[in-house]
N, C-alpha and C positions, 0 to 999 in steps of 0.2 A: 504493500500500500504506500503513497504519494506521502512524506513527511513534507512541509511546509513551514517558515518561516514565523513565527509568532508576529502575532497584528497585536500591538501594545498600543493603546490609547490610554492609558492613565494619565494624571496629571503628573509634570515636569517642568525642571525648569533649562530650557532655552538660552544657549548666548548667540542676541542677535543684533547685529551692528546696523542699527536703524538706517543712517545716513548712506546703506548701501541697498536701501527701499527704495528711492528714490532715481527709478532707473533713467540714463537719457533718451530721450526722443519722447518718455510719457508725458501725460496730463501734467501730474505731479511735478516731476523734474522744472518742467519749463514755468510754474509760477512759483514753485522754490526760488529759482533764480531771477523774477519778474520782481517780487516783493522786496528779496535782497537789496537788487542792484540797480532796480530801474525806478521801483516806483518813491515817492518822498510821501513818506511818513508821517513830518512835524507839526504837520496841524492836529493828527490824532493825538501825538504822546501832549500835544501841550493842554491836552483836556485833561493832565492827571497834575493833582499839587498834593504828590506823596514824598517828594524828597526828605523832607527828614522825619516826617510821621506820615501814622499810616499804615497797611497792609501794600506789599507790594503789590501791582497791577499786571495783567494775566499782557505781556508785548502786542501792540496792535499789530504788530507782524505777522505771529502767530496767529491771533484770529482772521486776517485775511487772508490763511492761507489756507485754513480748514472750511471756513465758509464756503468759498468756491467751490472748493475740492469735494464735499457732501454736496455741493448743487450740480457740480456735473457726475457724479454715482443716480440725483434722482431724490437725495434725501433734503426735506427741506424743512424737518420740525426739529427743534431746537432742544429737546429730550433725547431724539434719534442721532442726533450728532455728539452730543455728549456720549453717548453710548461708546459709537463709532473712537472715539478717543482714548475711550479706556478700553475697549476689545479688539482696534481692529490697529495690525503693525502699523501699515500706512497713514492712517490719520497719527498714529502714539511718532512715528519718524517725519511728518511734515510739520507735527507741534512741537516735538523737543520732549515729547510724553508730558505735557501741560496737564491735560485733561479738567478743562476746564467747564462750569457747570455750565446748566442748561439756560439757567438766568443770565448768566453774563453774555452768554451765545444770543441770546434773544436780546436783550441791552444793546450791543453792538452793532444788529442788522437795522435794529429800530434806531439808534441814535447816529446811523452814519451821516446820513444828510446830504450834504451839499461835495462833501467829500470822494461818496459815492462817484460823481462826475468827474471829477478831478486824477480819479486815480484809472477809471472809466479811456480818458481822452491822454494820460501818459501811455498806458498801451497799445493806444490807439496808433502813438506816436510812433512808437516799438515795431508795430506790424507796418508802418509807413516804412521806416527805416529800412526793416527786412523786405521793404519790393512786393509787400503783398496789394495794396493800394492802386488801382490804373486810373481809378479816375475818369473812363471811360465812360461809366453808365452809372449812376445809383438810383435802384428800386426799393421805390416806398412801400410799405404793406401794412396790417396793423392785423391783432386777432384779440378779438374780446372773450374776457376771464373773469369768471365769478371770484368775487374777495370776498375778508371775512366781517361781509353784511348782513343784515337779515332784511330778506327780499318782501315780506312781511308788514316790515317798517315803513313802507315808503309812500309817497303820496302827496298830493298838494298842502297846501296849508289849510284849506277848507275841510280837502278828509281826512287830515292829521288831525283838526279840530273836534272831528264830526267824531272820530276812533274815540278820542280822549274820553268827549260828551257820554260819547254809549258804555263806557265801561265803569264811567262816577255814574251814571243811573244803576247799573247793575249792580252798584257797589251799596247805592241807595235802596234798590230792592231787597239785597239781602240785608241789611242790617235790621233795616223793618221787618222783614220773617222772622230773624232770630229774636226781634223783641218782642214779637206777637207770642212767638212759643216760650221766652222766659215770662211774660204776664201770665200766660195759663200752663206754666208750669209744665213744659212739656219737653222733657229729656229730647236734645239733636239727633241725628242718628250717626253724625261726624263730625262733632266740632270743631277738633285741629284741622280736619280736612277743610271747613267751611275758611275759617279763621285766614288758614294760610292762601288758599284763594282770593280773599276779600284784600289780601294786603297785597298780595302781586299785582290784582286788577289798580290798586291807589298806588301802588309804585309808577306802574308803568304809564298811568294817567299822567301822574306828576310829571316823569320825565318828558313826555310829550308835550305838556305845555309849557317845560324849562327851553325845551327846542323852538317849541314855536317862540317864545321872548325874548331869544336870545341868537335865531337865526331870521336873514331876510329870506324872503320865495326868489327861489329859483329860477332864473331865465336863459331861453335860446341868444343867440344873437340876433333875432328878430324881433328880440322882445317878447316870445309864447314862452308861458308858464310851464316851467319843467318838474317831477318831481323829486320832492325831498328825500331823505332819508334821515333818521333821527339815528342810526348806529353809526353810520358814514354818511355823512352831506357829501362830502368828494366824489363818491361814486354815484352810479344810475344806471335805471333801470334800461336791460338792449335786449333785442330780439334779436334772436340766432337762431340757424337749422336746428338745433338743438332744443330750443324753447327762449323762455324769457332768464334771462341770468340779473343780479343786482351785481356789476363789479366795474372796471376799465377795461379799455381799449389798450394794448401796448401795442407800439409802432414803432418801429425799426427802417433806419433806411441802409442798405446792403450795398456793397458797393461789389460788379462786374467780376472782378479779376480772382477774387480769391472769397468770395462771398464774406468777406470783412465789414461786420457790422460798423457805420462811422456815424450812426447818430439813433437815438434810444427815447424814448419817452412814453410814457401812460399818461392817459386822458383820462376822468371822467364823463365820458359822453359819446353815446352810441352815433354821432353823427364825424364822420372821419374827414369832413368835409375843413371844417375850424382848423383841423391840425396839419393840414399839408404846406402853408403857407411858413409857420414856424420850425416843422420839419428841416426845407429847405434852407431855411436862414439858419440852424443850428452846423450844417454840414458847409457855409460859406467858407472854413476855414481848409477845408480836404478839397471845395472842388475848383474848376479853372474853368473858364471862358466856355470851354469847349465840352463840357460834364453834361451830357444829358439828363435829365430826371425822368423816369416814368413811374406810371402810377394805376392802378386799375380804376374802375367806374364809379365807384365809393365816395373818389377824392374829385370828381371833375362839378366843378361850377363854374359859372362865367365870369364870378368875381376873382376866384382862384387862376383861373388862365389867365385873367387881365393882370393880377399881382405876378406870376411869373413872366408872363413879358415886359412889364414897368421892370422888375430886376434884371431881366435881359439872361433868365436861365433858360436854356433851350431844353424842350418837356415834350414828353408825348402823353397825354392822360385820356383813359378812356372812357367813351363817352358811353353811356346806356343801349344805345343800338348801331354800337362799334359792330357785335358778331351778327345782326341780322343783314347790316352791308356786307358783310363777307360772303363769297360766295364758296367758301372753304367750312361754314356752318351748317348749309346746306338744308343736311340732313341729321343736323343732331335732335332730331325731335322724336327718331327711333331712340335715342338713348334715355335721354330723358324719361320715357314710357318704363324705362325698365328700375325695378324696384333698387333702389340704394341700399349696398352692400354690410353700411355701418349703420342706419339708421333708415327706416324704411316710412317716408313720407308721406304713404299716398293714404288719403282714407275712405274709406267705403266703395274701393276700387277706382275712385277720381282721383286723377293726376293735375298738377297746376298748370297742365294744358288742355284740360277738356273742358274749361269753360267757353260761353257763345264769346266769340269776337266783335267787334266792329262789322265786321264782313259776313258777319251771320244775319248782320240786320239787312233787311232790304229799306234802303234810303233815296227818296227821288227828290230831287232838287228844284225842278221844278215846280212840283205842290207842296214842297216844305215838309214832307209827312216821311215818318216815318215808322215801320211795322217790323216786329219782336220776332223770333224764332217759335211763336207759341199763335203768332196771329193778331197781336192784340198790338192797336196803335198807341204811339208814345205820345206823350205833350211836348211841345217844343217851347226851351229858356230862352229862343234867342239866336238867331241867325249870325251877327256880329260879335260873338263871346271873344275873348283873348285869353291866350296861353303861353307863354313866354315869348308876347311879341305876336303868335300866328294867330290866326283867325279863324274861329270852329263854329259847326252848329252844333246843338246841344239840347238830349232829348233825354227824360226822363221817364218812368212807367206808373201809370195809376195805382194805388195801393188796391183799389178791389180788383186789378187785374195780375200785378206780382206777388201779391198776398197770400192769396188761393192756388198759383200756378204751381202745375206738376213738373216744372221745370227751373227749379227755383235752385235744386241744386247745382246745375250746372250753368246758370246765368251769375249768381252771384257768389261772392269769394267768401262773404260772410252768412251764410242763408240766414241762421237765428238771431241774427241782431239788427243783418240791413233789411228795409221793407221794399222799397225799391231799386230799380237799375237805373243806371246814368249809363249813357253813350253819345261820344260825340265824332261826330267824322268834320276832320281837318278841309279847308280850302288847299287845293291843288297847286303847284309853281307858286306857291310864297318865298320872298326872299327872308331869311330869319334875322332878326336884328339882331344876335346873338353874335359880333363879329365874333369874337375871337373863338367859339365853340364852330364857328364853321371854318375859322383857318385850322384847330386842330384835325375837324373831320379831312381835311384834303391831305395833311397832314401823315394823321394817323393811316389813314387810307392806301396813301402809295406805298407803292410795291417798298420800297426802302424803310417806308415806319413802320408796314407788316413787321419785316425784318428786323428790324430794332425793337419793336414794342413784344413781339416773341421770344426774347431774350429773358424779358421782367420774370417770366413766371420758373424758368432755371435758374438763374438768378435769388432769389427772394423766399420760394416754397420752402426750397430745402432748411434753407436756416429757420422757419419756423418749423418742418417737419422736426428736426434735430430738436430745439429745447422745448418741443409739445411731447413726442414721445421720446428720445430718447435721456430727455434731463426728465422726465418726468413733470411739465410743467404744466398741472391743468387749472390751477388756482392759484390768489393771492392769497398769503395769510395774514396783512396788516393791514392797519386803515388807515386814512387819509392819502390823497392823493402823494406829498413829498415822500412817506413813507413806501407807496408801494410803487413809484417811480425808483425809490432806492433798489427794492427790490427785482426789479426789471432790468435795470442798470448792471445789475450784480448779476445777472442772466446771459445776458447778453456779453458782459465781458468773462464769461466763462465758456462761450462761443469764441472768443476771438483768441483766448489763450490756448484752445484746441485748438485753431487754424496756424497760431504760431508752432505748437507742438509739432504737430503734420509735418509741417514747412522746416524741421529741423533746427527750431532755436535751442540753443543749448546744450544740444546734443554733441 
């Protein structure tokens, strides 16, 4: 019979030469020697006045190198890194075996600040130096992330009011039951259960109307009320394929040659429209005359093309019905049909193309009238309507006639909440006052901006692919917007010290 080798796992102890953890060409190695030797420190250590009393302080060195380091593994809770320092070689040989707690790890990510950037744009410098930088293209993108808000909380000032109101009534209801049954004597059937309900509904009243006194209502750039949040005012509520999330937008602008992230930020605000202008002005300092910008359909407004051509950046942004000019789209409306692999959208067998069209209506111009896919004619708003500048007519459906229809699910996008359909068909050969969205469409259009604007999306996906799944990024865990700007910041330069890695710094 086969004798074999005893498998001893018992506990022992190991000699093991940490600093030979730290292998060249890894993750590790390369921001070992980033924090060393490149990055400047002195505005962190000068946050400590322990020189001659005091507990010594855990080296901001040391915490900038583990932070990272757990965020590109995927770990980003501040107990699980603690961990990792005391169990795992590689964190005990990039700290020095610190192993520092899970509070001071969380202190740290939260109190970086402004620093964050600053250490952010020396690396940045770093990967300039190393030729990773062309300069050629930088694609903007942005992806929206739930933070740590409650989606719950949020709402105007009126139904933050209106929440407060209904839950001091409730508060008011029960107290009077419990006083009706202490007059007649009549044993609760829970009273710490009651007790401890009555005081979380006056907590949470109170906090609501500390928010309302002490915060203004929220506004678009247009002036339209947006809503609040009483955990996070910073953040706001966005509709994603996913659903409705309470968090920010993080937007990155990526630059061509080596997908080297050169500018970072988180927004509060599902509209990506606000942030492209500021984008651009953040990255003045990496690009030159000749740096294109692109940007998908998200970010295009007319007021945005007209601020990048008063700056004189050359942009290609696209516009809403970029792919229906394309005659390369064609036929993507087989695909579309087909169920989505991660998330399956369609419901009660209806896809977001089997609603009627415009061209399902029959519209005669001559009698002004117009009649529904179901037979039923429409009321006309108005012959002369305007729509950015173009000129439409505009026909509405009778509620005793869309109310009742058996066709109600496929005419409207809302069937239970809208009562009628709107439709309006455009005037023919209008010039669009829109100049600068029609210099992009000629623009974007030619065979050359095809080509260059096909670039954005190799360019720009993958670096989100990377710290969505492989940093594990699917949430913020902080609040306020500086805060979870830090936090993104700190994401993103953990993307660029793997592209240094790659590229052989250090090594």
């Amino acid at each position: 019979m086969a004798r074999f080798k005893l498998v001893d796992r018992s506990p022992r102890f190991l000699p093991i030469v940490l600093e030979a953890q730290l292998i060249p060409g890894s993750f590790e190695h390369a921001l070992d020697i980033l924090v060393d030797t490149e990055i400047d420190l002195s505005g962190l250590a000068k946050r400590f006045c322990n020189e001659e009393t005091g507990a010594p302080a855990y080296d901001p060195a040391v915490m900038l190198k583990i932070v990272p380091l757990a965020y590109s593994r995927g770990v980003i809770s501040s107990r699980q890194i603690e961990r990792l320092c005391r169990e795992n070689v590689l964190f005990m040989a990039i700290s020095g075996d610190s192993a520092p707690q899970f509070s001071t790890i969380a202190t740290f990510v939260r109190e970086l600040g402004e620093e964050a950037s600053a250490i952010f744009t020396r690396v940045l410098l770093t990967c300039d130096r190393q030729g990773l930088i062309g300069r050629q293209m930088f694609a903007i993108d942005g992806v929206k992330l739930p933070s740590n808000a409650d989606k719950q909380r949020s709402g105007t000032h009126a139904e933050l009011l209106h929440e407060a109101q209904r839950m001091e009534r409730a508060v008011a209801k029960m107290v009077k039951a419990h006083r009706a049954r202490d007059a007649a004597k009549e044993a609760p059937d829970d009273a710490a259960k009651e007790r401890a309900r009555i005081e979380r509904l006056q907590t949470e009243a109170r906090r609501i109307r500390e928010f309302l006194a002490t915060h203004e209502e929220r506004r678009s750039e247009k002036g339209a009320i947006r809503k609040s949040n009483v955990t996070d005012n910073d953040s706001a509520k966005m509709a994603t394929s996913k659903g409705v999330i309470q968090g920010y937008t993080a937007v990155a602008a990526v630059d061509a040659k080596a997908q080297i992230i050169v500018a970072a930020q988180a927004h509060g605000s599902g509209s990506e429209q606000s942030v492209l202008l500021p984008m651009v002005e953040s990255t003045v300092a990496m690009r030159t005359g000749q740096t294109l910008v692109t940007a998908d359909a998200g970010y295009h407004s007319e007021a945005n093309l007209k601020g990048l051509y008063d700056l004189g950046v050359p942009a290609l942004i696209a516009d809403g019905l970029m792919r229906r000019r394309d005659e390369r789209f064609a036929d993507q409306a087989k695909y579309k049909a087909l169920p989505d692999p991660l998330w399956d959208k369609t419901v009660a067998g209806k896809t977001s193309t089997g609603r009627f069209k415009p061209t399902d209506f029959h519209y005669d111009p001559a009698t002004n009238t117009c009649i529904c896919p179901a037979g039923k004619t429409l009321y006309s708003n108005g012959n002369h309507c305007t729509t950015n500048g173009r000129q439409h007519h505009k026909f509405h459906g009778a509620k005793r006639d869309c109310v009742p229809c058996h066709l109600r699910d496929q005419c409207l996008r809302h069937p239970k909440r809208t009562e009628t359909r709107q439709v309006a068909f455009f005037k023919k050969n209008q010039h669009s006052p829109l100049e600068f969205t029609e210099r992009m469409k000629v623009a974007i259009d030619s065979e050359r901006g095809r080509k260059l604007y096909g670039a954005r999306m190799a360019t720009v996906e993958p670096v989100f692919a990377n710290l969505r799944h492989n940093k594990g990024l699917d949430r913020f865990t902080l609040r306020t917007r500086p805060k979870v700007n830090t936090q993104w910041t700190l994401y993103c330069l953990v993307h660029n010290i793997e592209k240094l890695a790659h590229h052989g710094y250090g090594g």
